[in-house]
N, C-alpha and C positions, 0 to 999 in steps of 0.2 A: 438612493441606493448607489453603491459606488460600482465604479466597473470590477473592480478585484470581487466584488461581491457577484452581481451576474455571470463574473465568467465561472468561479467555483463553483453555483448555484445549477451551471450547463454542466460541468465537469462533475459532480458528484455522481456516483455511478448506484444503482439500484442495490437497496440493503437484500443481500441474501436470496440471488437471481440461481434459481438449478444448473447442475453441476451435472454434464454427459459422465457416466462409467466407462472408465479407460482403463488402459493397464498402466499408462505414464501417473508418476504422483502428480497427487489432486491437491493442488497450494491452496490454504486458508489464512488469506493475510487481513491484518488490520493495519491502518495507516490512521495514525493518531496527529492531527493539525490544531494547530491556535488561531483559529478563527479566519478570517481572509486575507491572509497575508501573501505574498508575492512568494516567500518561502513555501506557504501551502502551497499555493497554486502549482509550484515547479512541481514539489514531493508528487501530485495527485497526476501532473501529465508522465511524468517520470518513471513510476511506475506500473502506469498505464501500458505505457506507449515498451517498458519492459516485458511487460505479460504478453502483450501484445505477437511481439516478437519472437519470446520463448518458449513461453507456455499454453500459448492460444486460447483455447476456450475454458481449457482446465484448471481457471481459478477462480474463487471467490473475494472479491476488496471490497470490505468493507471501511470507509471511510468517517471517522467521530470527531467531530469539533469536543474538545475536552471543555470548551468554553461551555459548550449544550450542554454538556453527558459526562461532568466532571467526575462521579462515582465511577462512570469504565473506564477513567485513566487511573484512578484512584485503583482497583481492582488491580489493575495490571501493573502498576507501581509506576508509571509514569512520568516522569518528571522534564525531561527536554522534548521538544517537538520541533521540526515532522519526527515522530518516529513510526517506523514500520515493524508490526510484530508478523512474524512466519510460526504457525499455529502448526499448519501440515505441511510438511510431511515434518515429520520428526529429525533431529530434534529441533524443537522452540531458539529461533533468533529474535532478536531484537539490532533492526540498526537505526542510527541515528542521523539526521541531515536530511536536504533537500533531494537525495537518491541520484544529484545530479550524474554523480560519478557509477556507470552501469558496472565496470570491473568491481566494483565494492557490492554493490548489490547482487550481482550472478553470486560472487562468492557466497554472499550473507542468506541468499536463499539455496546455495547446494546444485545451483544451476553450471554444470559443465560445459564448454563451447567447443567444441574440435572445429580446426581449421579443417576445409575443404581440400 
């Protein structure tokens, strides 16, 4: 087993963990990877470590090797990876890349930042 593989294997986060009722939107992300590659691995802390940030407890990631579960990338049309699908709040994005860049992603999910 390779370490790329151990360390996504820690990083994979609980399929479909309950959701507290808020009045903030409730984000329902999928993050679509190819297998254990350093590109996943970035995508999976990256947008962790974004929710983390923004939207605290009030998301659900779920995470799909399209290599496992090739039909739900095939569903969802699929084609480059990492990519990150935003289910909720409406409407549906799709971005594409390793999420390194957070200005791309706030944008991509609707996420506003006001300076202090």
């Amino acid at each position: 087993m390779t370490d790329d593989k151990q360390n996504i294997d820690n990083e994979m986060p609980p399929i479909g963990h309950a959701l507290p009722q808020r009045d903030e939107p409730q984000y329902i992300l999928k993050l679509y990877v190819a297998g254990h590659t350093s590109k996943s691995i970035l995508a999976i802390a990256s947008i962790r470590s974004i929710c983390e940030a923004y939207v605290k407890e009030n998301y659900e990631l779920q995470v799909i090797d399209i290599y496992q579960q090739p039909k739900l990338a095939e569903a969802e049309r699929i084609i480059v990876t990492p990519t990150l699908v935003k289910q909720l709040p409406l409407p549906p994005r799709k971005i594409v890349g390793d999420l390194s860049n957070e200005d791309k992603v706030l944008s991509g999910l609707g996420i506003i930042v006001t300076s202090n």
